[in-house]
C-alpha positions in Angstrom: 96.8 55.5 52.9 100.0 56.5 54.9 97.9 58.9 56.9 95.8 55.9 58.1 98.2 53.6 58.7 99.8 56.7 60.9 96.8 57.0 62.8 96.1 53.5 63.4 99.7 52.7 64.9 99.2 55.7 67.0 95.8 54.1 68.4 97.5 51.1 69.0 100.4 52.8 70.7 98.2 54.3 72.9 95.3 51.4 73.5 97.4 48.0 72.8 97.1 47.2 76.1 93.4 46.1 75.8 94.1 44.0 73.0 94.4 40.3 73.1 98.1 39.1 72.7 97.3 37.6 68.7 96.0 41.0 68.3 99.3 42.9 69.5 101.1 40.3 67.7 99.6 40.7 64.3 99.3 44.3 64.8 102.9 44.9 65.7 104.2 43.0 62.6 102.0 45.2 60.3 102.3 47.8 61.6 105.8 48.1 63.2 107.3 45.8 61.3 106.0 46.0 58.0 105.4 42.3 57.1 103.1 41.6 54.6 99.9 39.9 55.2 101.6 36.7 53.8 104.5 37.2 55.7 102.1 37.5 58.7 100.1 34.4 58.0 103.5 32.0 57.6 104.3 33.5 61.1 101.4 33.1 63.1 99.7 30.2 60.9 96.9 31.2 59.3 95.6 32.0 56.4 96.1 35.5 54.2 92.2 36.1 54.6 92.5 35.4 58.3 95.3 37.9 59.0 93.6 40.3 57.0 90.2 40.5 58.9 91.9 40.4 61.9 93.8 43.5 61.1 90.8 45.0 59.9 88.8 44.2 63.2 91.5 45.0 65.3 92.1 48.2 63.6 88.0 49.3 64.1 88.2 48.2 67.4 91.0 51.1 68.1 88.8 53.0 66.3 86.2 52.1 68.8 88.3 52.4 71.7 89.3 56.2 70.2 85.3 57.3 70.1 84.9 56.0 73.2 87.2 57.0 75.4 88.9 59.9 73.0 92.5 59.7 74.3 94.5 60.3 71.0 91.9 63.7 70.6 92.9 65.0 74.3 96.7 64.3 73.6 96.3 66.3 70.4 94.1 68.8 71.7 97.0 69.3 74.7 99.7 69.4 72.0 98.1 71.9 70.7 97.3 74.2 73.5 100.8 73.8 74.7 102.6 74.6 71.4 100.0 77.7 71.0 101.2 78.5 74.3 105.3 78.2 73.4 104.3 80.4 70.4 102.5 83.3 72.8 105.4 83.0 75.1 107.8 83.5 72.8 105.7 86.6 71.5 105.7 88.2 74.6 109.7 87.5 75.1 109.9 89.7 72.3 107.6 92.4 73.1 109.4 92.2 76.6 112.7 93.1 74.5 111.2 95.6 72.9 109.3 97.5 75.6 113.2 97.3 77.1 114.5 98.8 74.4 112.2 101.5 74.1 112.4 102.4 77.4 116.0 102.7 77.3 115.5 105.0 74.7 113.2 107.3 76.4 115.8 107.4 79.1 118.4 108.6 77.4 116.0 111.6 76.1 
């Protein structure tokens, strides 16, 4: 459950901008916020039920927006590559060091 919720507010952090304003709205007080869906519905005046399937529409449609145009998978992907790079950098610092030392010890032979 917490995983989803993760994954939704990072769709809408990235794709919010192509949602309607009530959209944003209700999706920002679920999400960012953490009203609950009667808390929502006294807000924005509506009902439970309504607040509900519009969370649950809004939320596909990110979903939507995510196979289509697979933003969150390149950041991820990129994130990825760059802390596998960090990791191979820092590798090679140390076999730098150590290739160093070595030599310094040959030298003195």
């Amino acid at each position: 459950m917490i995983e989803k919720k993760l994954e939704v507010a990072m769709l809408y952090d990235i794709y919010h901008p192509l949602l309607t304003d009530t959209q944003k709205n209700i999706m920002d007080l679920y999400y960012n916020h953490d009203l609950s869906l009667t808390e929502i519905a006294e807000e924005v005046g509506v009902s439970r039920q309504a607040v509900y399937d519009h969370l649950k529409r809004t939320e596909k449609l990110l979903c939507d927006y995510e196979e289509k145009l697979k933003i969150r998978e390149g950041e991820s992907r990129r994130s990825r590559l760059i802390k596998e790079a960090t990791s191979n950098l820092e590798s090679l610092k140390e076999n730098r060091e150590t290739i160093i030392k070595i030599k310094e010890i040959l030298e003195q032979l």
